[in-house]
N, CA, C and O atoms as a GROMACS GRO file, in nm:
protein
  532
    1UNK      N    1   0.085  -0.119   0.000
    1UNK     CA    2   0.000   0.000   0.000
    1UNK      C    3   0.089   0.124   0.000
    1UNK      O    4   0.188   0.130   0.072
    2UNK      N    5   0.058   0.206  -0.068
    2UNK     CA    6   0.180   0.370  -0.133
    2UNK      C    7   0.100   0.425  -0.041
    2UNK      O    8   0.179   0.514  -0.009
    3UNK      N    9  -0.030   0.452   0.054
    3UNK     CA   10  -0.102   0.555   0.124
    3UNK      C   11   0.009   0.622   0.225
    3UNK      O   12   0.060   0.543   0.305
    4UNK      N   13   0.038   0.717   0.230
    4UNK     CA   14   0.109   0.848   0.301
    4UNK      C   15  -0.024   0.802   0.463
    4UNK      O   16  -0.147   0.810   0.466
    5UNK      N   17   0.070   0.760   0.567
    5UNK     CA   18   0.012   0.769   0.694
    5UNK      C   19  -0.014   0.882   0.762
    5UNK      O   20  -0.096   0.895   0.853
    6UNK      N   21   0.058   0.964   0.716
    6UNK     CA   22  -0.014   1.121   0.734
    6UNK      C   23  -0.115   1.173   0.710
    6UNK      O   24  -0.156   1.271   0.772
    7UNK      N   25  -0.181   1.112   0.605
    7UNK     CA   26  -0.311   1.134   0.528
    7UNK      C   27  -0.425   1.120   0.607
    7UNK      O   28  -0.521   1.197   0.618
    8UNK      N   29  -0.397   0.984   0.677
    8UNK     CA   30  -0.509   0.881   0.741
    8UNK      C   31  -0.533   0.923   0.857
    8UNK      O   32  -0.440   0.946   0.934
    9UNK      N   33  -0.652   0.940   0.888
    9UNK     CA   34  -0.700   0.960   1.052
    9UNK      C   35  -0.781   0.833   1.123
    9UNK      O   36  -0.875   0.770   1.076
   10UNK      N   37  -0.714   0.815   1.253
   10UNK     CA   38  -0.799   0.712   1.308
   10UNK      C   39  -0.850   0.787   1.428
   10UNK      O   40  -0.801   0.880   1.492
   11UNK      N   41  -1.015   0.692   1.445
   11UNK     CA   42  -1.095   0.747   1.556
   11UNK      C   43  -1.158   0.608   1.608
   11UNK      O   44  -1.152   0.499   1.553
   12UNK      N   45  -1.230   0.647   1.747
   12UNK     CA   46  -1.337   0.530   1.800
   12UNK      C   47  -1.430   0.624   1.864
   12UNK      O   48  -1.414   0.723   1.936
   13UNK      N   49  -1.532   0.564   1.816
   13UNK     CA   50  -1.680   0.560   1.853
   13UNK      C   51  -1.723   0.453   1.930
   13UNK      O   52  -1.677   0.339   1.943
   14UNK      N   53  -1.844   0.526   1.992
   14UNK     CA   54  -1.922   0.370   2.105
   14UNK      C   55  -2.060   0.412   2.157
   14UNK      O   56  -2.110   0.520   2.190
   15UNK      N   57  -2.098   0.290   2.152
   15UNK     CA   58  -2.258   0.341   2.197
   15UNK      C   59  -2.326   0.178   2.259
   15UNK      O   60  -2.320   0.070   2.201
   16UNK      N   61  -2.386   0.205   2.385
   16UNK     CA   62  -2.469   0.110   2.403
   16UNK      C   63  -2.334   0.001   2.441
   16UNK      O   64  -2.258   0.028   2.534
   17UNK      N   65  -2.314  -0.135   2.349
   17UNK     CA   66  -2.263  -0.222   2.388
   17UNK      C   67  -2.119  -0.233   2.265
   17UNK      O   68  -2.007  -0.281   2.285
   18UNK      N   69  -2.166  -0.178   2.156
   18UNK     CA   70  -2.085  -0.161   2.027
   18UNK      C   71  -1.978  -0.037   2.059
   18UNK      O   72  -1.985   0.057   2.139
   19UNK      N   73  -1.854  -0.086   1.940
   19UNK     CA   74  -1.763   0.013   1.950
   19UNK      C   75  -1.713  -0.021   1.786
   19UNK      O   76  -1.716  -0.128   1.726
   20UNK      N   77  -1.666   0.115   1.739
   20UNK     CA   78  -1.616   0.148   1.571
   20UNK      C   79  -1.496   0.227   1.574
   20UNK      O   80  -1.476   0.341   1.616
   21UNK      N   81  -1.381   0.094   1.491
   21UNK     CA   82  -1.304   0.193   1.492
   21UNK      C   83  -1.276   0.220   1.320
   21UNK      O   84  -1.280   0.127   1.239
   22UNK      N   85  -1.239   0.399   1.274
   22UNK     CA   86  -1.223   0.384   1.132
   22UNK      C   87  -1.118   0.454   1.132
   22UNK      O   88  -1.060   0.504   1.229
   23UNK      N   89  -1.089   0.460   1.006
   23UNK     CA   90  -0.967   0.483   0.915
   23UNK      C   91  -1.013   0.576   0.836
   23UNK      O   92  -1.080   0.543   0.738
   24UNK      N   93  -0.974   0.769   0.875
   24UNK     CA   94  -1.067   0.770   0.748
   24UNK      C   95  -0.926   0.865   0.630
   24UNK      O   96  -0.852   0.951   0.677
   25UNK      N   97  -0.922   0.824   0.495
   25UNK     CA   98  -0.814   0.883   0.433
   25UNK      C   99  -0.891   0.964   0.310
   25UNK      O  100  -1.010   0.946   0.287
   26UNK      N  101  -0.808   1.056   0.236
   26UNK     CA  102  -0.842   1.084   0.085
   26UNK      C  103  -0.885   1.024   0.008
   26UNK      O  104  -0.818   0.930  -0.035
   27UNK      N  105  -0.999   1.046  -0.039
   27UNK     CA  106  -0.995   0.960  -0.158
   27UNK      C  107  -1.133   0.960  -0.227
   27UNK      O  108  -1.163   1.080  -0.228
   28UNK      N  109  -1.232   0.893  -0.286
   28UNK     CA  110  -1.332   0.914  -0.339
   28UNK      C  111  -1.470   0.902  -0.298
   28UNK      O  112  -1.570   0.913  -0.369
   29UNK      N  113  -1.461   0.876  -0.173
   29UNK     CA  114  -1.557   0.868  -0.086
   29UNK      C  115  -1.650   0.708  -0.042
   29UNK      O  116  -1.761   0.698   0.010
   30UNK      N  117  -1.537   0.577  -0.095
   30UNK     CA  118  -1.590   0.480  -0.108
   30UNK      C  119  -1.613   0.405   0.095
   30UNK      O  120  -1.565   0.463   0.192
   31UNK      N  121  -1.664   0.323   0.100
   31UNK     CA  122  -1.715   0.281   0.252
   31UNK      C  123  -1.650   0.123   0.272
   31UNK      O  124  -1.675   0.049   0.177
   32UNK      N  125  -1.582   0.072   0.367
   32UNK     CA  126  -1.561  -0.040   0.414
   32UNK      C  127  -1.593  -0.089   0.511
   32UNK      O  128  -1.506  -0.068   0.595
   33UNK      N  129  -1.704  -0.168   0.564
   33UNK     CA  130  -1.753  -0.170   0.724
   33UNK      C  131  -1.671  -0.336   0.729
   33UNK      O  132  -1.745  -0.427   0.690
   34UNK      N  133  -1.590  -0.360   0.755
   34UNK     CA  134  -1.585  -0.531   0.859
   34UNK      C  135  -1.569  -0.597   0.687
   34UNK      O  136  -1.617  -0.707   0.661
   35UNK      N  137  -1.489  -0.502   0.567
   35UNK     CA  138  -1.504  -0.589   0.473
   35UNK      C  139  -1.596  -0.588   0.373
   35UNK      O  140  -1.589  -0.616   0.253
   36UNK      N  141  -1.698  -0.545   0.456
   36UNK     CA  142  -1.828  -0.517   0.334
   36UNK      C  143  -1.841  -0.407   0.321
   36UNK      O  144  -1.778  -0.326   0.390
   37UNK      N  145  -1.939  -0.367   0.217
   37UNK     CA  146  -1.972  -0.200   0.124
   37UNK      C  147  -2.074  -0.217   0.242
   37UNK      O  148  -2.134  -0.303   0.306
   38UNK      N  149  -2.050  -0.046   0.226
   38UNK     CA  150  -2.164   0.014   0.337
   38UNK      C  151  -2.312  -0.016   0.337
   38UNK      O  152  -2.384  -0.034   0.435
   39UNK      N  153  -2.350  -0.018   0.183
   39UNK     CA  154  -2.494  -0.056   0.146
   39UNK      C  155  -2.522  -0.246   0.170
   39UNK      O  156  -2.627  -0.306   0.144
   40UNK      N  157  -2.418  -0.294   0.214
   40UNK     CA  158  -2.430  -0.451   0.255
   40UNK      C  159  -2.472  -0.511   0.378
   40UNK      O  160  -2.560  -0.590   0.413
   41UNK      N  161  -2.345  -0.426   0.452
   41UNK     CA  162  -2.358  -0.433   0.564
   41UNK      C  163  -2.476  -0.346   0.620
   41UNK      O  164  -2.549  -0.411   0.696
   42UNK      N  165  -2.515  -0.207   0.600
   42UNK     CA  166  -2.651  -0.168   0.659
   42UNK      C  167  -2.709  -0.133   0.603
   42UNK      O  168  -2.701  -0.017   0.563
   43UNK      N  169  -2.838  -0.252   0.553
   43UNK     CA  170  -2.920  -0.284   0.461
   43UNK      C  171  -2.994  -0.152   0.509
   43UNK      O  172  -2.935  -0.065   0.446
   44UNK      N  173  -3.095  -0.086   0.589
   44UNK     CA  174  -3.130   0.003   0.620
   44UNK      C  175  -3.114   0.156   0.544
   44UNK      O  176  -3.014   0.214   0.586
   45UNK      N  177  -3.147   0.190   0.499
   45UNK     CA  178  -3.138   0.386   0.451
   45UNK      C  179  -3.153   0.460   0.595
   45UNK      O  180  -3.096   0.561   0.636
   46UNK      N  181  -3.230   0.391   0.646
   46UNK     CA  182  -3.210   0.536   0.779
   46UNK      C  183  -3.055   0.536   0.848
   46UNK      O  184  -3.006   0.644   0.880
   47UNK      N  185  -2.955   0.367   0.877
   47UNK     CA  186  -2.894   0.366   0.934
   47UNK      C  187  -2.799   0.436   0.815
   47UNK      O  188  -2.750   0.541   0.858
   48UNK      N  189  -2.762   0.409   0.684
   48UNK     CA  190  -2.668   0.441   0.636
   48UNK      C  191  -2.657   0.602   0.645
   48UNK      O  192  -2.556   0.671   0.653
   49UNK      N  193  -2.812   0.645   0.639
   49UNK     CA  194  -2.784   0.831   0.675
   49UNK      C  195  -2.746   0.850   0.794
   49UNK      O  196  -2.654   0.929   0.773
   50UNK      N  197  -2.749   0.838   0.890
   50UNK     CA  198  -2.709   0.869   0.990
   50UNK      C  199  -2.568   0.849   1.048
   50UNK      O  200  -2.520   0.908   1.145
   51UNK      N  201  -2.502   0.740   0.958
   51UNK     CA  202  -2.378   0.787   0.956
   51UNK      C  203  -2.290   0.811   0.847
   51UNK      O  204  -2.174   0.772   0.860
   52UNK      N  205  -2.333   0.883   0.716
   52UNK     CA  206  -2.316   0.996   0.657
   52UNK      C  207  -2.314   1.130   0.685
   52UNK      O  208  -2.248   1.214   0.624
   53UNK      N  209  -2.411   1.154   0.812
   53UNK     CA  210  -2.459   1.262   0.836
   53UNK      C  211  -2.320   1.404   0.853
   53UNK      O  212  -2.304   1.514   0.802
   54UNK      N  213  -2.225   1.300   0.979
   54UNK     CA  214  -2.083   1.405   0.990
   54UNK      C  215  -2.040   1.445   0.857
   54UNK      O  216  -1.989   1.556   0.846
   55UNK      N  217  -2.054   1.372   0.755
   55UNK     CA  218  -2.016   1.425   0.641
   55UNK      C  219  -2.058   1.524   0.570
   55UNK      O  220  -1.998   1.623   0.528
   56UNK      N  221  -2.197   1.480   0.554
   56UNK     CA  222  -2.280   1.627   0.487
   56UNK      C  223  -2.342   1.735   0.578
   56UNK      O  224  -2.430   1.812   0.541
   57UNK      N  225  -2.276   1.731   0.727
   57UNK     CA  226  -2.301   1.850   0.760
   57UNK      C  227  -2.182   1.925   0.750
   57UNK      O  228  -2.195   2.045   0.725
   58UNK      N  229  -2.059   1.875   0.766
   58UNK     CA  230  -1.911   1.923   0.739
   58UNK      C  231  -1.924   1.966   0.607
   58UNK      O  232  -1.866   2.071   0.578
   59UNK      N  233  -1.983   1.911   0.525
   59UNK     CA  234  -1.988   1.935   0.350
   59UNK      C  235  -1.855   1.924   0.277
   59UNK      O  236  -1.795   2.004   0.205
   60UNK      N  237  -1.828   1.790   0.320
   60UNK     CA  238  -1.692   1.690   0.256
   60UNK      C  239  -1.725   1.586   0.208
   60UNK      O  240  -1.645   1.501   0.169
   61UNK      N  241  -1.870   1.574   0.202
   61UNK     CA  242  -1.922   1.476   0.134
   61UNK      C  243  -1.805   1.364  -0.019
   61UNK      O  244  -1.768   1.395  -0.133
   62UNK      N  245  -1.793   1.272   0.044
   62UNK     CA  246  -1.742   1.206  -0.154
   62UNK      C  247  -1.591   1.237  -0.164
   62UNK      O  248  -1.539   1.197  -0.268
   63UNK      N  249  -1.496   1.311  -0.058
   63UNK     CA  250  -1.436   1.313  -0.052
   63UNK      C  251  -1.278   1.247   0.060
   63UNK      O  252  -1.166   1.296   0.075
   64UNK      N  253  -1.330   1.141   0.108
   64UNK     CA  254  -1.288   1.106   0.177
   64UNK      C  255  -1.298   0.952   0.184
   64UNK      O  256  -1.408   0.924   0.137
   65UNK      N  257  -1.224   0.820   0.226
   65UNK     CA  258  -1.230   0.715   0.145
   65UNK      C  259  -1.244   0.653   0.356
   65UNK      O  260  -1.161   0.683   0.443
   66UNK      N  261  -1.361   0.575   0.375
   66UNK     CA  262  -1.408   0.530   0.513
   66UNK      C  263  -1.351   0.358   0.516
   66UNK      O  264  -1.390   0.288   0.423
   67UNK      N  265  -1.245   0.281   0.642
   67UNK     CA  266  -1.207   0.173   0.652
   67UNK      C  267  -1.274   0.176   0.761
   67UNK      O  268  -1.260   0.288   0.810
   68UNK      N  269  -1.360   0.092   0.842
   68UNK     CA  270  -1.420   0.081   0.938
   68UNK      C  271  -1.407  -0.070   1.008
   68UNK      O  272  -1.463  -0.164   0.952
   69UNK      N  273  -1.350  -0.085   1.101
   69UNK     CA  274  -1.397  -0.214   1.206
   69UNK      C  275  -1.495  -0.201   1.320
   69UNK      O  276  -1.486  -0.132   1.421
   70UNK      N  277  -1.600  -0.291   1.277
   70UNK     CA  278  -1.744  -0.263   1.392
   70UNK      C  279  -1.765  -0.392   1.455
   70UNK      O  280  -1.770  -0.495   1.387
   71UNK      N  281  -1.783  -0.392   1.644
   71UNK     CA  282  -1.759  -0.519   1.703
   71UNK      C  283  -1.871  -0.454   1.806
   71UNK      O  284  -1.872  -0.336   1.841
   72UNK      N  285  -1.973  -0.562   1.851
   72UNK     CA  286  -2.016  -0.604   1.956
   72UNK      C  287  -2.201  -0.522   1.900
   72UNK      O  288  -2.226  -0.468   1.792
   73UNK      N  289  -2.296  -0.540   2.017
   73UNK     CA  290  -2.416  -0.476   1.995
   73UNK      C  291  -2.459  -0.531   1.901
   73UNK      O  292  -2.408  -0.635   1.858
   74UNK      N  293  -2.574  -0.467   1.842
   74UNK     CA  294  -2.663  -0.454   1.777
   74UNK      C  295  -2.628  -0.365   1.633
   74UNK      O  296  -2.512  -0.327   1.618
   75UNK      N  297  -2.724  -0.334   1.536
   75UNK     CA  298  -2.725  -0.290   1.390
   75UNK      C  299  -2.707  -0.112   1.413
   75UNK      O  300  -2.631  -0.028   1.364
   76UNK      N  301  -2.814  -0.107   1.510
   76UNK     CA  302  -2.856   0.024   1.501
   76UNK      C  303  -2.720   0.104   1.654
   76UNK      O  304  -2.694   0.222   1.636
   77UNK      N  305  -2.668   0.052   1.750
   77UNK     CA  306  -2.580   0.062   1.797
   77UNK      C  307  -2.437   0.088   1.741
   77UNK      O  308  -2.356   0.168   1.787
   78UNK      N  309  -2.416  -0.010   1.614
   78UNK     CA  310  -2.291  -0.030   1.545
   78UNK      C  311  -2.318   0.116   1.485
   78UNK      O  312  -2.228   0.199   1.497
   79UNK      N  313  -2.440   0.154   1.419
   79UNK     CA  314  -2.442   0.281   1.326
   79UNK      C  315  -2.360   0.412   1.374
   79UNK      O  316  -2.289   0.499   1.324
   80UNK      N  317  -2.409   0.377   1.496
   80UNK     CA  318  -2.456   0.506   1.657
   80UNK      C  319  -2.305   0.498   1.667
   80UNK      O  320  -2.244   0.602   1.644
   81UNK      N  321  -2.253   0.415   1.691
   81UNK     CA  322  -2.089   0.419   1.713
   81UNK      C  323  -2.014   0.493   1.602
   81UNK      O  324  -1.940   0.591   1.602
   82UNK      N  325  -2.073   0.388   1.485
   82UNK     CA  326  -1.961   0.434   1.412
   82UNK      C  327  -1.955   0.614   1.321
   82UNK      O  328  -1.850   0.661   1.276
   83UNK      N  329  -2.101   0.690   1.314
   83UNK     CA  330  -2.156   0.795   1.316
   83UNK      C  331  -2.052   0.877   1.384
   83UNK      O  332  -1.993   0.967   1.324
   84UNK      N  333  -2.018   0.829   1.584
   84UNK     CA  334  -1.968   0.911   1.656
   84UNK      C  335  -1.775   0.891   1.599
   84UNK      O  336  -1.699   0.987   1.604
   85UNK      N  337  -1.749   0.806   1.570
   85UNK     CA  338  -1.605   0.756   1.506
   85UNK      C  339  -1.562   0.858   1.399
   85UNK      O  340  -1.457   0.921   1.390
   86UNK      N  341  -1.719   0.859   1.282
   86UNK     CA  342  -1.682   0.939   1.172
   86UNK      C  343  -1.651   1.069   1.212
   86UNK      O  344  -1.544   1.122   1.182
   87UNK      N  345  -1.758   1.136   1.292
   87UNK     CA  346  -1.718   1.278   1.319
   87UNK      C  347  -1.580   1.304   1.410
   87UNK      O  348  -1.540   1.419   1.417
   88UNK      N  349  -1.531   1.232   1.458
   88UNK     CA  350  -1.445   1.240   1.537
   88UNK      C  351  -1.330   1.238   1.434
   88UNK      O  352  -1.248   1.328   1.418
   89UNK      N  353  -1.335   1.132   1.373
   89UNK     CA  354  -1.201   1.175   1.276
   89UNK      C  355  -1.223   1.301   1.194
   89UNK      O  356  -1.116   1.357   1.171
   90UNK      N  357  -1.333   1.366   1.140
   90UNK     CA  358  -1.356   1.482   1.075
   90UNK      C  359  -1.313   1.534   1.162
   90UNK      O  360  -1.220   1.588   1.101
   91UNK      N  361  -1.295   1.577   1.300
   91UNK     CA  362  -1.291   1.644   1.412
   91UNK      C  363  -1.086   1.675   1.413
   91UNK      O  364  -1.030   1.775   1.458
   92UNK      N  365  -1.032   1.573   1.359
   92UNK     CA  366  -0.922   1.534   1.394
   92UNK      C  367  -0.811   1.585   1.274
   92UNK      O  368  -0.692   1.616   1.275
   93UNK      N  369  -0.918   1.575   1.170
   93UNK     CA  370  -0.847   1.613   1.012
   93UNK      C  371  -0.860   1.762   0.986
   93UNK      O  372  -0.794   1.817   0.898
   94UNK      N  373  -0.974   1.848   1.090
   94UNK     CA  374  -1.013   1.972   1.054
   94UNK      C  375  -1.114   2.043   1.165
   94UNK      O  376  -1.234   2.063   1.180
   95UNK      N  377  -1.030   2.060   1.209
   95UNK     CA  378  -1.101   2.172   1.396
   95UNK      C  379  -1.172   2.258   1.375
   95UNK      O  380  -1.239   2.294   1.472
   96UNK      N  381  -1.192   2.327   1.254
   96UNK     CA  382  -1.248   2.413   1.236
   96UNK      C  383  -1.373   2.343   1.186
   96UNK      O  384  -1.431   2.414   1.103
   97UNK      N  385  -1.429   2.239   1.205
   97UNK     CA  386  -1.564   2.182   1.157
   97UNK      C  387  -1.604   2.160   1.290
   97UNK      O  388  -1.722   2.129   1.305
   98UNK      N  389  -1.515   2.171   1.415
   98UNK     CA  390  -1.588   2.085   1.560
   98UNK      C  391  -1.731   2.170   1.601
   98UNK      O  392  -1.818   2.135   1.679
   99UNK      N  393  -1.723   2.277   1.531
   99UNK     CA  394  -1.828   2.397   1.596
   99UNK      C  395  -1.932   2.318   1.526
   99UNK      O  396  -1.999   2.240   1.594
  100UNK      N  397  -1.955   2.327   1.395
  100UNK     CA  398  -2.095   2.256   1.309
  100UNK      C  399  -2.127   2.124   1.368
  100UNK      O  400  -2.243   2.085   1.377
  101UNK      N  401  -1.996   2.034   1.419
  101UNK     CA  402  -2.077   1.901   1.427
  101UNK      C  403  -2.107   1.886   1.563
  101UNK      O  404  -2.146   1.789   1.628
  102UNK      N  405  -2.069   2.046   1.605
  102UNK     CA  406  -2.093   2.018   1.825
  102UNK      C  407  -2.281   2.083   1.800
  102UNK      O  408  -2.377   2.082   1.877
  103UNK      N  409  -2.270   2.119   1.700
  103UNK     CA  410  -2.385   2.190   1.685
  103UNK      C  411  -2.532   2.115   1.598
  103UNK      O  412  -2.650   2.151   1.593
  104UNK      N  413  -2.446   1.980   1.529
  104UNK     CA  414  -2.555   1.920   1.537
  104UNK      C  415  -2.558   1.784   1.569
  104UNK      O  416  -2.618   1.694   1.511
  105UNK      N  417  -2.462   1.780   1.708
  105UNK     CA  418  -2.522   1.700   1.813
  105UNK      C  419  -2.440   1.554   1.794
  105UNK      O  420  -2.460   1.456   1.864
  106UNK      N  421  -2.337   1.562   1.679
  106UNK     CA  422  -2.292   1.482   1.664
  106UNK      C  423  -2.136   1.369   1.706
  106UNK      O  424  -2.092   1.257   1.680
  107UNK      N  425  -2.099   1.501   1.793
  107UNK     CA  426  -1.993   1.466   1.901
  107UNK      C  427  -1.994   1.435   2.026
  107UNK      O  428  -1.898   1.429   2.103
  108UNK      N  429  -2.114   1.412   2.049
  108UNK     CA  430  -2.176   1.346   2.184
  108UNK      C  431  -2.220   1.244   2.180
  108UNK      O  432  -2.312   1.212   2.104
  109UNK      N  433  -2.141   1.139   2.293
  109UNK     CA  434  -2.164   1.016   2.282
  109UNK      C  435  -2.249   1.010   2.371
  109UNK      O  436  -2.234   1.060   2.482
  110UNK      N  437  -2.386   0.927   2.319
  110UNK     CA  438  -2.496   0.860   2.398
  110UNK      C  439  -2.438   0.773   2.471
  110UNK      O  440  -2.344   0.712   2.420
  111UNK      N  441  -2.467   0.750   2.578
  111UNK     CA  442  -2.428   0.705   2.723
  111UNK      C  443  -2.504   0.626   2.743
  111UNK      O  444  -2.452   0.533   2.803
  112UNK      N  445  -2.658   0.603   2.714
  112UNK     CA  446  -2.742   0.498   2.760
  112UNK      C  447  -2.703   0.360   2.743
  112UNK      O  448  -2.657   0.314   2.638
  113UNK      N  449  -2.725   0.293   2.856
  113UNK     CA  450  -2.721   0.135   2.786
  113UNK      C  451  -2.791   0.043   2.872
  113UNK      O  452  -2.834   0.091   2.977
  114UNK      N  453  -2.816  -0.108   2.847
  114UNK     CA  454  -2.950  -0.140   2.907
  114UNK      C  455  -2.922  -0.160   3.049
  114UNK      O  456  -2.806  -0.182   3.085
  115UNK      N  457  -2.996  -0.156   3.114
  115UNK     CA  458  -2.986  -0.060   3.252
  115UNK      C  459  -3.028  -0.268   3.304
  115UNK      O  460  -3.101  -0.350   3.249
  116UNK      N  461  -2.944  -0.277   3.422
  116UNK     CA  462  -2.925  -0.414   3.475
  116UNK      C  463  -3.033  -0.501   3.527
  116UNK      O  464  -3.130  -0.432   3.559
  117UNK      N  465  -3.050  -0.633   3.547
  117UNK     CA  466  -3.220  -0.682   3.643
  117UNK      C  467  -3.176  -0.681   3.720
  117UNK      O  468  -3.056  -0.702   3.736
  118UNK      N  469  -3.299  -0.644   3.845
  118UNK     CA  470  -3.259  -0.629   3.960
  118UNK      C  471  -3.328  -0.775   4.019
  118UNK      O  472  -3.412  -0.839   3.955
  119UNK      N  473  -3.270  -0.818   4.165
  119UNK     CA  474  -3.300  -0.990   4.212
  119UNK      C  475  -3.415  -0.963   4.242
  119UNK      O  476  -3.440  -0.866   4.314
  120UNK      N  477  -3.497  -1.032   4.200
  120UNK     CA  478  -3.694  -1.021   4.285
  120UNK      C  479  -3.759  -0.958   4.200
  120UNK      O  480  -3.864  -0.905   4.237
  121UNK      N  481  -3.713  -0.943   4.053
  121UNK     CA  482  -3.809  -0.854   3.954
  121UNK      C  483  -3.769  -0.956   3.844
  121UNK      O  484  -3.666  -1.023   3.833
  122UNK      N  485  -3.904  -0.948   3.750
  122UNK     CA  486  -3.878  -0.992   3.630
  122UNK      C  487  -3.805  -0.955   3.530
  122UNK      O  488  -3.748  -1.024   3.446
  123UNK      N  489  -3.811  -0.817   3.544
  123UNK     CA  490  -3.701  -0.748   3.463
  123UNK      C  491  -3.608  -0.651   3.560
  123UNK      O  492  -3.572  -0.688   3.672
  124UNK      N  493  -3.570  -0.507   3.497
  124UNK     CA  494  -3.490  -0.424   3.571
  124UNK      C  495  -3.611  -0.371   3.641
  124UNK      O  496  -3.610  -0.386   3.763
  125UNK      N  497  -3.695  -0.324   3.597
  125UNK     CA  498  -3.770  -0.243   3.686
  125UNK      C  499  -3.902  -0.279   3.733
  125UNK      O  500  -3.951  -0.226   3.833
  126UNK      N  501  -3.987  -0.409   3.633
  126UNK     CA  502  -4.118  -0.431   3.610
  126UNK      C  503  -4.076  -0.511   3.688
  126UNK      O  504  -3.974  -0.580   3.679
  127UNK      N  505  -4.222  -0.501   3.839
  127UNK     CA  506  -4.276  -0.584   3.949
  127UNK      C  507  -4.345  -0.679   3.897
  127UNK      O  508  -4.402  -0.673   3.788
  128UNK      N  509  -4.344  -0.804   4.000
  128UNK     CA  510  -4.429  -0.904   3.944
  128UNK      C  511  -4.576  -0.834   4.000
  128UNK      O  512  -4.566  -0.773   4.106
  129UNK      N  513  -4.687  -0.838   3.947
  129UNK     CA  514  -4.824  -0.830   3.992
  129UNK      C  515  -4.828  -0.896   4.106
  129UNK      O  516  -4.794  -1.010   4.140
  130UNK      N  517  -4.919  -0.726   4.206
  130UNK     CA  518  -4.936  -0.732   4.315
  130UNK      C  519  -5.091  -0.810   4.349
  130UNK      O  520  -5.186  -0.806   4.271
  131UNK      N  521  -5.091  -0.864   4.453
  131UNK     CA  522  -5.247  -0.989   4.510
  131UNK      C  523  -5.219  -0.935   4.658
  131UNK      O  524  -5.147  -0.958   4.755
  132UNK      N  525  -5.339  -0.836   4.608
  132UNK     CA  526  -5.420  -0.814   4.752
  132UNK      C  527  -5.487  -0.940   4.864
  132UNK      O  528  -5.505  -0.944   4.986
  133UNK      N  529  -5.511  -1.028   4.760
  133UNK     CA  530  -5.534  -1.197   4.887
  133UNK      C  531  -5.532  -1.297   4.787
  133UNK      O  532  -5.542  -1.416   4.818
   0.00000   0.00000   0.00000
């Protein structure tokens, strides 16, 4: 590989139980998730916009070539990660975009995740039905 390591930015994203790490370099704007094209791996249109989104709000769209490794979670988790990965390397290649993507919400990592069962409940929070006699 001739790629100039200077070029290349690496980031990680995480959400929920999933974590993404990418590679992102010059180039024509093509997608690698785990090996597969982006449209393979997330069959979905809502998930693939949403992590496009750092891109076309930066408006670098098509210009930039995405290597991605995505491990653990769920579909819509892996997105959520790797979304926060992309902007972060945009973040990393060009500071002067951190204002637009702090602004639309896209450098904040969601924190939620499924919240534990507790002993004597069926779930985390749902009581078994109460009998008055």
């Amino acid at each position: 590989m001739t790629q100039n390591s200077a070029d290349q930015v690496h980031a990680v994203g995480r959400r929920k139980t999933s974590t993404a790490r990418v590679i992102v370099r010059p180039g024509t704007g093509t997608w690698s998730v785990n090996g597969r094209s982006l449209e393979n791996y997330f069959p979905r249109m809502l998930h693939r916009k949403r992590i496009q989104e750092a891109f076309e709000v930066s408006e670098v769209t098509g210009q930039f070539d995405v290597v991605a490794r995505v491990r653990g979670g769920g579909i819509t988790g892996q997105a959520d990660a790797l979304r926060l990965a992309v902007a972060r390397a945009i973040v990393e290649r060009d500071e002067e975009a951190r204002s637009t993507l702090r602004r639309g919400g896209l450098l904040t990592r969601d924190s939620r995740k499924v919240e534990r069962k507790k002993p004597g409940r069926p779930k985390a929070r749902k009581r078994f039905q109460f009998s008055k006699r």
